[in-house]
C-alpha positions as CSV (number, residue, x, y, z in Angstrom):
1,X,-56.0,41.6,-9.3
2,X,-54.9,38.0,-9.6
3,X,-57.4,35.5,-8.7
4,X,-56.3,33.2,-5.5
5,X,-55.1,30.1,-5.5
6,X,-57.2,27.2,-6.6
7,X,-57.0,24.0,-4.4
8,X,-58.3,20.4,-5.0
9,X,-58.5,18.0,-1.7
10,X,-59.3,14.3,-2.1
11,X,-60.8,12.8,1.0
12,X,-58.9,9.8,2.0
13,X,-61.7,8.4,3.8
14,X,-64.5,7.0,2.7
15,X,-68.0,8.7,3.9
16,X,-69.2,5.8,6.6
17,X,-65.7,6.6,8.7
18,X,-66.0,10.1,8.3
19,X,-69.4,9.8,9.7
20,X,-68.1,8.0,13.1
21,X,-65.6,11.0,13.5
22,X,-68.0,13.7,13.4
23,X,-70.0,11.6,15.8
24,X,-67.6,12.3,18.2
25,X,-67.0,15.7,17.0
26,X,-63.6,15.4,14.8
27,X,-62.9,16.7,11.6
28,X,-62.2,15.1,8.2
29,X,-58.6,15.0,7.0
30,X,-60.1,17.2,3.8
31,X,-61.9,20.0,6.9
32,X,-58.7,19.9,8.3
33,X,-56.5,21.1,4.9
34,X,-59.6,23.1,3.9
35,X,-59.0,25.1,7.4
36,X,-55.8,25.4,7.0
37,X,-55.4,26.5,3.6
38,X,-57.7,29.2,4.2
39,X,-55.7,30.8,7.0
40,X,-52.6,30.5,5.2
41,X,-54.2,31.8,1.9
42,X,-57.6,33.5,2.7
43,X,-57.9,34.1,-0.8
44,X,-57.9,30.7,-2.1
45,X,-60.5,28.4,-3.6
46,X,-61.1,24.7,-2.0
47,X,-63.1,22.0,-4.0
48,X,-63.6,18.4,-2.2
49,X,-63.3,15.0,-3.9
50,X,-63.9,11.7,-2.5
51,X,-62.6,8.9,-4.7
52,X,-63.1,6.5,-1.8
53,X,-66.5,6.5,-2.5
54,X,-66.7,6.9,-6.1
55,X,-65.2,7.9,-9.3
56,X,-64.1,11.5,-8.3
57,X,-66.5,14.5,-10.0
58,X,-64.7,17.4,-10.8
59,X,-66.6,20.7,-11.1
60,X,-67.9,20.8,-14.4
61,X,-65.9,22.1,-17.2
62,X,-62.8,21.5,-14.7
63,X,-59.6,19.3,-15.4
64,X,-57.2,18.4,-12.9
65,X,-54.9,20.5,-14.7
66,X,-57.0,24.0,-13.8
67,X,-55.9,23.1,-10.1
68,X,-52.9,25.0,-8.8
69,X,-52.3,22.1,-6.3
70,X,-53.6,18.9,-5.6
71,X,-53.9,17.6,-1.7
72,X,-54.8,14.1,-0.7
73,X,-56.0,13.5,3.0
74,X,-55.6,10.9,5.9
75,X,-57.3,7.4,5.7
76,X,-58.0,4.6,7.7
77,X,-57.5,2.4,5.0
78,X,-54.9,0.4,3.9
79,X,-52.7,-0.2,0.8
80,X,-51.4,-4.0,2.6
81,X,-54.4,-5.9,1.1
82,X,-56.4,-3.5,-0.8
83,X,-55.5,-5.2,-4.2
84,X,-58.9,-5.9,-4.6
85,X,-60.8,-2.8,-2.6
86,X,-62.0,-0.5,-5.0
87,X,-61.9,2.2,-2.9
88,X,-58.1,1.9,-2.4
89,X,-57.7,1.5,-5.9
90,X,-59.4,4.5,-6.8
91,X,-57.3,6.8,-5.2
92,X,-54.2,5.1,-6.6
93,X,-55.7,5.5,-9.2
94,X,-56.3,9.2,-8.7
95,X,-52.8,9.8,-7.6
96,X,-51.7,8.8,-10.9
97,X,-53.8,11.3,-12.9
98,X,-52.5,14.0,-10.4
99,X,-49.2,12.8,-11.6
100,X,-49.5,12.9,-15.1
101,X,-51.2,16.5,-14.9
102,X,-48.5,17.8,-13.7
103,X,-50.5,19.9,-11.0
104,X,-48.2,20.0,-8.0
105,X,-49.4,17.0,-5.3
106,X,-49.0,16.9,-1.5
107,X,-50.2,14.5,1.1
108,X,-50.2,13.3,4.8
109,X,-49.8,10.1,5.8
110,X,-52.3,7.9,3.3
111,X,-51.5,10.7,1.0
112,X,-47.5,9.8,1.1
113,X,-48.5,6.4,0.9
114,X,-51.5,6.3,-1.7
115,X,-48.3,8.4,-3.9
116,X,-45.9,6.4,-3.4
117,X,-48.1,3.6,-4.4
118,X,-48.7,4.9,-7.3
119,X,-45.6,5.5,-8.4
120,X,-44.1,1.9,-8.1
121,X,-43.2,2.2,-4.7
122,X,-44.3,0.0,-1.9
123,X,-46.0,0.3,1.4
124,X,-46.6,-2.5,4.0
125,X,-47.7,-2.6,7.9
126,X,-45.2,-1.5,10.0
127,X,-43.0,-4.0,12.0
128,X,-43.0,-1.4,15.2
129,X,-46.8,-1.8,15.0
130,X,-49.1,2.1,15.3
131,X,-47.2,5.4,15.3
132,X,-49.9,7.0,17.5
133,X,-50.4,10.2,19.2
134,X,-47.4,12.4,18.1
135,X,-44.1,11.3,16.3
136,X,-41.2,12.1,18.1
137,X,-37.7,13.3,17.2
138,X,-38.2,13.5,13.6
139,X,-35.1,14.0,11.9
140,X,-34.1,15.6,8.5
141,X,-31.8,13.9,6.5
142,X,-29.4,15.4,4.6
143,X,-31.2,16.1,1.2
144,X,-34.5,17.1,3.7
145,X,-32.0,20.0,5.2
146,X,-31.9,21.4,2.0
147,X,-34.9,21.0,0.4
148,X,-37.5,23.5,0.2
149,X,-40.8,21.4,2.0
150,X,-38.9,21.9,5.1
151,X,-37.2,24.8,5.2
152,X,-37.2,26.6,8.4
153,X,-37.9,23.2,10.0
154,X,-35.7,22.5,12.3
155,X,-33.9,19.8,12.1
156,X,-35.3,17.6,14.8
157,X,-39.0,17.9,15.4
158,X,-42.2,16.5,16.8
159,X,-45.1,16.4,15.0
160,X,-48.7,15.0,15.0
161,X,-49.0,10.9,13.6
162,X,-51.0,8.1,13.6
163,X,-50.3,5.4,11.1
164,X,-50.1,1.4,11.1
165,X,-48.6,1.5,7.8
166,X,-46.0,2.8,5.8
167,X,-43.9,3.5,2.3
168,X,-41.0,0.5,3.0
169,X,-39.6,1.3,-1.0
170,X,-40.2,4.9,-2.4
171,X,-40.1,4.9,-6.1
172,X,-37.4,5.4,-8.7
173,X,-37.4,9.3,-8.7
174,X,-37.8,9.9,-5.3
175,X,-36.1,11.0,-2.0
176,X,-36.5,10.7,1.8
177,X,-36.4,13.7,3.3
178,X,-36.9,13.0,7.4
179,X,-37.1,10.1,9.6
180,X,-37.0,8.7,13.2
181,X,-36.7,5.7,15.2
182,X,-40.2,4.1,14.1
183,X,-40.6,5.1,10.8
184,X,-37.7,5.1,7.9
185,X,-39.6,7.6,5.4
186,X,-41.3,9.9,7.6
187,X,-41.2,12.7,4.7
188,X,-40.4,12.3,0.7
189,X,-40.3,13.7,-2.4
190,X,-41.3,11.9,-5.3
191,X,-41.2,12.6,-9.5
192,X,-43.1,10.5,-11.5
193,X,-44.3,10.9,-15.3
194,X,-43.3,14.9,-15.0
195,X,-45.2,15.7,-11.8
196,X,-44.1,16.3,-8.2
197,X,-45.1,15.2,-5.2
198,X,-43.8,16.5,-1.8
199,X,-45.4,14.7,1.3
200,X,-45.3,13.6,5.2
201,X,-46.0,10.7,7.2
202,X,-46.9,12.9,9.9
203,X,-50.1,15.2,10.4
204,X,-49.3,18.4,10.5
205,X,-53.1,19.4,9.8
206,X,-54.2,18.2,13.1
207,X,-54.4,19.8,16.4
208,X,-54.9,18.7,19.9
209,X,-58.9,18.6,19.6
210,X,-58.3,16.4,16.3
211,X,-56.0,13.6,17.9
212,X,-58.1,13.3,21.2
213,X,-60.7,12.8,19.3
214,X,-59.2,10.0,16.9
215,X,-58.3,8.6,20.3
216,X,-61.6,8.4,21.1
217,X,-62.0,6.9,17.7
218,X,-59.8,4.0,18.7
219,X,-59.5,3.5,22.2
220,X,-60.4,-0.3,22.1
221,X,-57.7,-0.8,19.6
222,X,-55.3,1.6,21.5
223,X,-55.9,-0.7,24.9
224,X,-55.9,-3.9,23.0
225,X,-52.0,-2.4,21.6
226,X,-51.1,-1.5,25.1
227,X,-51.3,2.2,24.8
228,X,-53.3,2.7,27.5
229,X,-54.0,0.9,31.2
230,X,-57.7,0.8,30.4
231,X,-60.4,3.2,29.1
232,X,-60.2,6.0,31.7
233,X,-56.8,6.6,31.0
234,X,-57.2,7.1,27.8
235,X,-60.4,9.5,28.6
236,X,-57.8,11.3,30.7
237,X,-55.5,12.2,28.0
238,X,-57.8,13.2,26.0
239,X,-59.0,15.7,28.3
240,X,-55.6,16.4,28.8
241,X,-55.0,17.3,24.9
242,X,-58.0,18.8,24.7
243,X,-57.1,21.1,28.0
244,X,-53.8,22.2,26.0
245,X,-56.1,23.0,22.9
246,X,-58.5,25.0,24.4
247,X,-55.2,26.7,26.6
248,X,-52.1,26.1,25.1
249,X,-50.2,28.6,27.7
250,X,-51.0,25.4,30.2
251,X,-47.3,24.8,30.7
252,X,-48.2,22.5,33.4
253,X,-50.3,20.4,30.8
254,X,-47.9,20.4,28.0
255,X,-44.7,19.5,30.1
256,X,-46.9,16.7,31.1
257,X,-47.5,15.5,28.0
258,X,-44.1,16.7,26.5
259,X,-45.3,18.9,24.1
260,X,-44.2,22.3,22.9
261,X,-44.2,24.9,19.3
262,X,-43.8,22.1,17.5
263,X,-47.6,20.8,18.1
264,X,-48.5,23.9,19.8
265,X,-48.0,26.7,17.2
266,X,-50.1,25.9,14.1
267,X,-47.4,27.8,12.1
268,X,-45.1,25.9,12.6
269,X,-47.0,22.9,13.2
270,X,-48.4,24.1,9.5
271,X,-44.6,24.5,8.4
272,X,-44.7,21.9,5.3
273,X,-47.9,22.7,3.6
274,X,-46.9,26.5,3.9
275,X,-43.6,25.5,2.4
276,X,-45.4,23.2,-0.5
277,X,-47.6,26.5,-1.3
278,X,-44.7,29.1,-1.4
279,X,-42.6,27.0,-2.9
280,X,-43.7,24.9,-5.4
281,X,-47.3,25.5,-6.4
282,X,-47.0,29.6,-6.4
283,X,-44.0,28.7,-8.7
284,X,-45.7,27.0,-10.6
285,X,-48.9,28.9,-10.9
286,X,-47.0,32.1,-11.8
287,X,-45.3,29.9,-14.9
288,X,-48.8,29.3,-16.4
């Protein structure tokens, strides 16, 4: 029997912010794709990176190139002004390599933006400000209708988000593949120096739990940017999105907060990454 797939995740974060997270009893952007990944393929092998905080160890004996697919996290870093932080370097860095092993390379958010990046393309703050809570009314284009990271996506969708920056030029070699009202490249597909990389502005990794909890994580901010009146109201809704994950047949809780299968139903919520597995690294894999 054929062994199962063989996943490598680098942590967008560095350790100290993953730390204030599980404080408050989130998840990592790497726990998140590990758990998912290991419903969607039981079988499979996850390894962790973290070139945030360091030069990124591989297991020993192990080049990216063993990897059937490479995965790159969240952050609350930033690329606008990170010219000199190694820790956004590294991972641009890192993104590269993935790139020029050919492995084939998703990411969320940071992930879209580290690649891009690293590609030649650029990514600045957004004029709009933060894309928090859920992004609404995604759209595909028309090259993201047919391509395979979002097929049976339909064509308008919510999704998990929250993001201050974002890709303003994708490389040469690359496509946008879904956008919306706030954000211009809300999914892409890039080539660069024979690799491929298929990734999303969005979060489709997260939950409920995981977003009231990185409103938690920012609440002063989130006031401060006029999300919320003041701090009980953003206590509420977190108790509120935490409600829906604990119950998601509370239809009286998710009409409230406008929420449906889109955010409710992991599957589809999972739609992309299950797409990047089935349809470009088990491709790929079965080539080798």
């Amino acid at each position: 029997m054929a062994a199962g797939l063989r996943f490598l995740i680098a942590e967008g974060n560095p350790a100290a912010r993953n730390d204030v997270l599980l404080g408050l009893g989130g998840r990592p952007g790497s726990v998140c794709f590990t758990d998912a990944l290991k419903t969607l393929q039981p079988d499979c092998a996850v390894e962790v990176v973290t070139p945030a905080d360091g030069d990124p160890e591989l297991p020993p004996g192990t080049t990216l190139a063993d990897f059937d697919g490479v995965m790159m996290s969240g952050s609350g870093l930033n690329i606008p002004g990170g010219d000199d932080d190694p820790r956004v370097q590294r991972q641009i860095a890192f993104a590269r390599a993935v790139f020029e092993a050919k492995v084939p390379f998703y990411g969320s958010c940071w992930g879209l933006q580290v690649a891009a990046a690293a590609a030649g393309g650029r990514v600045a703050a957004s004029p709009r400000g933060s894309e928090m809570g859920f992004a609404r009314k995604i759209a595909l284009t028309r090259e993201g209708r047919g391509h395979p990271l979002h097929t049976d996506r339909a064509g308008a969708f919510d999704a998990p988000a929250i993001h201050v920056d974002e890709v303003t030029h994708l490389p040469s070699g690359a496509t946008v593949l879904a956008e919306n009202a706030f954000c211009a490249i809300q999914s892409a597909s890039i080539t660069y120096r024979g690799g491929v990389f298929w990734g999303v502005q969005y979060h489709p990794e997260f939950d409920l739990a995981d977003m009231a909890r990185l409103i938690e994580r920012y609440t002063d901010r989130l006031i401060t940017q006029g999300f919320y009146a003041d701090a009980d109201a953003a206590r509420r809704h977190c108790e509120q999105l935490t409600t829906l994950h604990q119950d998601p047949d509370r239809q009286d809780v998710a009409w409230l907060l406008g929420i449906d299968a889109d955010i409710l139903d992991p599957r589809i919520r999972w739609r992309e990454i299950d797409n990047w597995i089935e349809r470009l690294v088990r491709p790929r894999r079965a080539r080798r």
